[in-house]
C-alpha positions as a printed Julia matrix, in Angstrom:
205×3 Matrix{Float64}:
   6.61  150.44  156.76
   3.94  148.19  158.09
   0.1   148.82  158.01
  -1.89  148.52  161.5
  -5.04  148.06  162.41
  -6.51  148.25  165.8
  -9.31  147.35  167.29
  -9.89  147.55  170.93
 -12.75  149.17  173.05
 -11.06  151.09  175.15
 -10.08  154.31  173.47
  -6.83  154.53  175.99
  -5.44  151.5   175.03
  -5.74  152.55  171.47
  -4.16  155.66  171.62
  -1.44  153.87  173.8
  -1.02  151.01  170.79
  -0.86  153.55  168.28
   1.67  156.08  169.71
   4.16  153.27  170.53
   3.81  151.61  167.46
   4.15  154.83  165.2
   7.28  155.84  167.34
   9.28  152.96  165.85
   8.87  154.33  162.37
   8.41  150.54  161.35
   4.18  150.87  161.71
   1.93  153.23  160.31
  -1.82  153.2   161.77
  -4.11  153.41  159.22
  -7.36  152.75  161.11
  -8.59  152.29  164.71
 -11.93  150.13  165.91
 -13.74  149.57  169.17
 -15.91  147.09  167.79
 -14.5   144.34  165.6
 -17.74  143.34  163.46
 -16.29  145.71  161.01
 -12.43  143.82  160.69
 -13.85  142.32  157.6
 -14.33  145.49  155.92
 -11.39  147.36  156.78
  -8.55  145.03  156.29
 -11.15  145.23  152.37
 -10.31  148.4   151.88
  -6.84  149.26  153.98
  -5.3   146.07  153.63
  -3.31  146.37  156.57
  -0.29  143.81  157.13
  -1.42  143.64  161.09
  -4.15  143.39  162.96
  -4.17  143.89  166.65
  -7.28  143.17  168.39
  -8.81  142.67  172.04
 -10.99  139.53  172.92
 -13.28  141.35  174.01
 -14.49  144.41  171.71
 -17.73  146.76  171.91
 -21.23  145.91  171.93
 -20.01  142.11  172.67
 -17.83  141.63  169.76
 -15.32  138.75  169.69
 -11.82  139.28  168.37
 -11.1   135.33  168.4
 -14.35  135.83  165.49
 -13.11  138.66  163.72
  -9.51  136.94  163.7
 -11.35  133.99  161.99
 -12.7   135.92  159.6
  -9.42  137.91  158.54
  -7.75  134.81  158.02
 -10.46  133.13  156.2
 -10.68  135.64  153.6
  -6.65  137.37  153.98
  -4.78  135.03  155.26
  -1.36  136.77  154.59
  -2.41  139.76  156.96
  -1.13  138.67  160.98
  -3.26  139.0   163.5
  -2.39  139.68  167.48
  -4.9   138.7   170.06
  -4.86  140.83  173.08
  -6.92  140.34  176.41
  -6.44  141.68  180.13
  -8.34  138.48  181.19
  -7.12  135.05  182.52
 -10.2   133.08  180.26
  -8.64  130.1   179.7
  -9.99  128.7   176.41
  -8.37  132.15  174.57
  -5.26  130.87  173.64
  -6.46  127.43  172.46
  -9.33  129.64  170.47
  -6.42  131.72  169.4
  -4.64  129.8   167.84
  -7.29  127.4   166.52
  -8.81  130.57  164.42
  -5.22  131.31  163.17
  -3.82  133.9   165.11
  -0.08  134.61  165.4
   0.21  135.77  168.38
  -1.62  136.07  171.61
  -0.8   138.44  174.71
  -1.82  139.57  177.97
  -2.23  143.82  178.31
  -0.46  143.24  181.29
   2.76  142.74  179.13
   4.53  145.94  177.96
   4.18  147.92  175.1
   7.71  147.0   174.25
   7.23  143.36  174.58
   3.85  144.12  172.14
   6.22  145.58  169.53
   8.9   142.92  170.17
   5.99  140.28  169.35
   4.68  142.41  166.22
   8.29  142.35  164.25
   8.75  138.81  164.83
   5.24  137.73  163.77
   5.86  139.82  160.77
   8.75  137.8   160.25
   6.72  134.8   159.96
   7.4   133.86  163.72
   4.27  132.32  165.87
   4.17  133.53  169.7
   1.46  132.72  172.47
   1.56  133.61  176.07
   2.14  130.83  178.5
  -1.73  129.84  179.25
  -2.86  130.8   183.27
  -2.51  128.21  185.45
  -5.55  128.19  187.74
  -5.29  126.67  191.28
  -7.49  123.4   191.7
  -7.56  120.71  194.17
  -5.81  117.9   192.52
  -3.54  120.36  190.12
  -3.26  123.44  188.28
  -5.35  123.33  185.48
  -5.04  119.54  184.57
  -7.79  119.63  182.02
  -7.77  119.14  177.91
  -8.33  121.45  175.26
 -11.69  119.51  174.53
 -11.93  119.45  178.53
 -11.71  122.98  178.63
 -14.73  123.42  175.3
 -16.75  121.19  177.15
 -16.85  123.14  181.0
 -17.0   126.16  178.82
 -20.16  125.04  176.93
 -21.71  124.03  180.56
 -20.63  127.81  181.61
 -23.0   129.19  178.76
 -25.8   126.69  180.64
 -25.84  124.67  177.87
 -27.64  120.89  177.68
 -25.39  117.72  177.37
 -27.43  117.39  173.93
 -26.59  120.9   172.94
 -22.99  120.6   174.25
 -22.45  117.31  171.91
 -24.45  119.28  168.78
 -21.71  122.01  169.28
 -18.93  119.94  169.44
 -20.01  116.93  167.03
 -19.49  114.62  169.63
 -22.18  112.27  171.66
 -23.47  112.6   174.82
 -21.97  109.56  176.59
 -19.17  111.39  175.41
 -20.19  114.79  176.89
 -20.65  112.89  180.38
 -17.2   111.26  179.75
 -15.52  114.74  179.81
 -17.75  115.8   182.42
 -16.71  112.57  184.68
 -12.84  112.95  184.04
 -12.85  116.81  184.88
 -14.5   116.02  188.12
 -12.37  113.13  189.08
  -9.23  115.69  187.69
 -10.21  118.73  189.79
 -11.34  117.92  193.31
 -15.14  118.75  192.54
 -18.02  116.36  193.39
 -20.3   118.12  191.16
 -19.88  119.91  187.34
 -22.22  122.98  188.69
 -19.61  123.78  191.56
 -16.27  123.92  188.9
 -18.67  126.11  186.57
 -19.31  128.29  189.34
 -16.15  128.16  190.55
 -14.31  128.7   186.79
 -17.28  131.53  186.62
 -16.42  133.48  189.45
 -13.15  133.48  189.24
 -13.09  134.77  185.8
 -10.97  132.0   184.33
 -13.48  131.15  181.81
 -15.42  134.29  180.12
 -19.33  132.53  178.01
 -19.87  135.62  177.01
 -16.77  135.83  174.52
């Protein structure tokens, strides 16, 4: 029997993880979070063999982190990343902080356990990424593309942006000046706005 953690912030969707997990007799829960600044020390002292957790935990915790930080110091325990959000820079994050798995809460339960026994069998499975509606395509921007608009989203500097991302700034305005000429937009304040209002990219997470 399998070990689960979960950490999400909504107490429903824990109780909703838990009971459908526990009725396959294949997962025991052995602890439940709404904030995931304390991942570290559970998966310490439980050593659970999963981990699912939402993007977006209490008091502004960050799953994508916490995931970092279970893999950094247990790498053997799998991790699921969960979000009801279309953000588009999760699954890139996701996978770049070693998750092994990624879905939307708008999937099943089913499909949740589905994912969960083949991760455990050392299968990797991400969610087909949104595809957002622009004027010249849907969502014809880069992974780096995406780091950069969501850097400008948090109202950071070109400087700041290129200190982040150990790049330089001609090389900020580069990305900048090819997402503009990619998307329709005349200037990088109306995309943010736009990629801001629409929810498709989240700078708080």
């Amino acid at each position: 029997m399998y070990k689960l953690l979960i950490i999400d912030d909504h107490a429903s969707m824990r109780e909703a993880i838990r009971q459908a997990f526990v009725a396959t007799n294949r997962y025991q829960v052995v602890s439940e979070l709404a904030t995931s600044d304390l991942a570290e020390a559970y998966c310490q002292k439980l050593q659970p063999d999963l981990v699912i957790t939402d993007v977006c935990c209490e008091h502004g915790t960050s799953g994508l982190e916490a995931t970092q930080v279970i893999k950094t110091h247990f790498p053997t325990i799998k991790v699921i990343i969960i979000t009801a959000f279309d953000e588009l820079s999760y699954i890139p994050r996701a996978k770049k902080v070693g998750a092994d798995a990624f879905i939307y809460k708008s999937k099943s339960l089913q499909y949740f356990i589905e994912v969960a026994d083949k991760i455990m069998q050392g299968e990797k499975i991400f969610s087909k990424p949104k595809e957002i509606p622009l004027a010249l395509g849907e969502t014809p921007l880069t992974e780096r593309e995406m780091e950069v608009l969501r850097l400008i989203c948090k109202h950071m500097t070109n400087q700041e942006i290129a200190t982040e991302l150990y790049i330089s700034e001609n090389t900020v305005k580069y990305h900048k000046s090819n997402m503009l000429a990619k998307t329709g937009f005349t200037k990088i304040i109306d995309l943010a706005f736009y990629m801001l209002s629409n929810g498709y990219i989240n700078p708080l997470y």
